[in-house]
VOGU-3710 file (C-alpha; in Angstrom, 3 decimals, decimal comma):
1> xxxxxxxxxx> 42,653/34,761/-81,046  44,925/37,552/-81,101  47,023/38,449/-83,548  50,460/37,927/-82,465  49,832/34,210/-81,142  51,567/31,438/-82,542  49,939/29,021/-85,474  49,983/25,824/-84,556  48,988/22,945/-86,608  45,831/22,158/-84,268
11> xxxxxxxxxx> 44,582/25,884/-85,358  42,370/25,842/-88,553  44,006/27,186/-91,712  43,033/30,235/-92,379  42,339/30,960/-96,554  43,160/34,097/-97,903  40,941/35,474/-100,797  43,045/37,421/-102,382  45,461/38,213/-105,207  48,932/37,050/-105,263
21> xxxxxxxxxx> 51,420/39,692/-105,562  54,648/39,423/-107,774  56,765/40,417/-105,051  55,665/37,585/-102,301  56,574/34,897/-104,636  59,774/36,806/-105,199  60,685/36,844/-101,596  60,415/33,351/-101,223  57,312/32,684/-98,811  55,658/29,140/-99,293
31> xxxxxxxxxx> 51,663/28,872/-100,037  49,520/26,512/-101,269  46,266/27,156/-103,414  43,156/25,099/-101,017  41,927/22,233/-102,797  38,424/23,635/-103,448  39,932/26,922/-105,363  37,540/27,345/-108,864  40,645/27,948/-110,394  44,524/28,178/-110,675
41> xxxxxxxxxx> 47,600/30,038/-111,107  49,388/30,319/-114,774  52,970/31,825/-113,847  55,043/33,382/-116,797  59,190/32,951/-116,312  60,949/34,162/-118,994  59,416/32,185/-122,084  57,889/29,331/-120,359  54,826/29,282/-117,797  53,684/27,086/-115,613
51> xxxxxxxxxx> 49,983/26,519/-114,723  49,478/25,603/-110,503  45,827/24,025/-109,972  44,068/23,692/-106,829  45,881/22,084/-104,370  49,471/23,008/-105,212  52,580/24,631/-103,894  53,744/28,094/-105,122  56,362/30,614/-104,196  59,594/29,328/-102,238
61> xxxxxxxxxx> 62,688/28,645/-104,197  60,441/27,469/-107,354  59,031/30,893/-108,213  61,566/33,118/-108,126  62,537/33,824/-111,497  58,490/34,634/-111,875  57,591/37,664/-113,922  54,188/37,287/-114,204  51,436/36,000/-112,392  47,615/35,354/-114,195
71> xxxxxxxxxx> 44,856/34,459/-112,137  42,456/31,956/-113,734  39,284/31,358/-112,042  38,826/32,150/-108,281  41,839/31,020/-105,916  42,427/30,789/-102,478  45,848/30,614/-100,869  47,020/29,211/-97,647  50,424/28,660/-95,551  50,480/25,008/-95,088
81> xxxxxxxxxx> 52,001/24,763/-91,831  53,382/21,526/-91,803  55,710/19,633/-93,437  52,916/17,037/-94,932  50,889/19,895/-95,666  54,137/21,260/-98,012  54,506/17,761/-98,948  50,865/17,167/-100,051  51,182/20,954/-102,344  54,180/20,069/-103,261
91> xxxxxxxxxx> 53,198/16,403/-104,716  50,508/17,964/-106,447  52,369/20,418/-108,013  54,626/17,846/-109,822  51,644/15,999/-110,206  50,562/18,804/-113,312  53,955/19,346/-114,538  53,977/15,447/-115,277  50,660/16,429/-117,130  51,880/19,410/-118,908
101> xxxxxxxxxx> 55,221/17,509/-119,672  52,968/15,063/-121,315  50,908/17,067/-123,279  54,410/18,727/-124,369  55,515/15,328/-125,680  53,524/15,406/-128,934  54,750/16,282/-131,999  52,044/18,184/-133,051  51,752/22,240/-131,843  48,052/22,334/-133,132
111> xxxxxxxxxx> 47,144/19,072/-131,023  49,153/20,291/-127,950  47,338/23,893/-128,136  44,123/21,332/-127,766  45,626/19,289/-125,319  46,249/22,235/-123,040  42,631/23,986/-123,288  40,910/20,284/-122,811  43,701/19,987/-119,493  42,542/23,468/-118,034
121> xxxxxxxxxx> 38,476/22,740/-118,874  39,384/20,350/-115,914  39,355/23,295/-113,452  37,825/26,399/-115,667  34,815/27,635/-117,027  34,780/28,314/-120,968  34,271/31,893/-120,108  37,304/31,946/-118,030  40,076/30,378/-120,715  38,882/32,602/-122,642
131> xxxxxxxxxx> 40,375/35,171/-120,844  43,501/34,158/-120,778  46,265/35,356/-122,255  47,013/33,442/-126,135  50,539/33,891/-125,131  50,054/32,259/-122,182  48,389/29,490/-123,184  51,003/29,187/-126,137  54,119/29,425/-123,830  52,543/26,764/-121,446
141> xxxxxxxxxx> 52,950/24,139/-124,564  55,390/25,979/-126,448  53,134/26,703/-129,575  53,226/30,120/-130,748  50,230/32,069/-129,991  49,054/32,113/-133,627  48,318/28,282/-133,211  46,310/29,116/-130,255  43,989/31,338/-132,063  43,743/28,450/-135,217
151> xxxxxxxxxx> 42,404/26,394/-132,390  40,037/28,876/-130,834  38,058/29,928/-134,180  37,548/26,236/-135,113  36,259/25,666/-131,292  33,598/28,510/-131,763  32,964/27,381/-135,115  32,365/23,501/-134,321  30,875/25,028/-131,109  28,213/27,139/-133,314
161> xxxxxxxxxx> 27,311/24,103/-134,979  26,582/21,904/-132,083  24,394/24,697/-131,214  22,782/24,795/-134,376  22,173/21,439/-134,217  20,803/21,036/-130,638  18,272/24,013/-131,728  17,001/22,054/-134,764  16,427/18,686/-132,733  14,845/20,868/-130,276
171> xxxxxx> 12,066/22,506/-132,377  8,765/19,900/-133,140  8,063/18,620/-136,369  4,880/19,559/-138,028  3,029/16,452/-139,556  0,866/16,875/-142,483
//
């Protein structure tokens, strides 16, 4: 097809695999992350963020006050061409900030930093909320990021124990 032909909605949507700058959610262009991304979007504005899963709407007039964008997991954008298409993101997208706004809706900062890492196990690997941001998770709640780490050391350490455990099951008794 060449390049400067129209889209039309009977052309397949084309994914792109690649990182989302700053300055295109800035501008105001519409994407969606495709529904089989490994992964989502956790976007900082001033001192809340907002996590987008697979499936969702970013940029347009929702994002513009963005000022910083972490990648969690592996993403893939699109332009959803159509209106149902920006409907369908769209839908999704206040689909998790129901979620989030319940998780926000209990008392309790150190059960809300739990809340938050058991919500984003839905769509990440262990290995990859771990490398995100304690301030990021913490401003997604609104915990401070020293309740995040409380909740991380007793994870490991109830996680070391399960371990422990599973070994000790796993090893055959001797009978004398």
């Amino acid at each position: 097809m060449p390049k400067d032909a129209p889209q039309t909605s009977k052309q397949p949507t084309r994914a792109l695999a690649v990182s989302l700058p700053l300055s295109l959610l800035k501008s105001g262009q519409i994407l969606a992350l495709t529904d089989d991304s490994k992964g989502g979007l956790i976007l900082q504005k001033g001192f809340y963020c907002d996590w987008i899963p697979p499936g969702s709407l970013v940029g347009g007039c929702y994002d513009i006050d963005c000022t910083r964008i972490h990648v969690a997991g592996k993403v893939r954008f699109y332009a959803p061409n159509s209106q149902q298409e920006r409907s369908q993101a769209l839908q999704k997208r206040m689909g998790s900030l129901a979620d989030i706004q319940d998780i926000l809706n209990e008392p309790s900062s150190f059960r809300r930093a739990f809340l938050i890492l058991r919500h984003l196990s839905q769509w990440l690997s262990y290995r990859e909320m771990r490398g995100i941001p304690h301030d990021l998770l913490a401003q997604l709640v609104g915990v401070n990021p020293s309740t995040v780490r409380v909740f991380w050391k007793r994870y490991l350490l109830a996680r070391q124990k399960r371990a422990q455990a599973e070994q000790a099951q796993a090893k055959p008794q001797v009978l004398i």
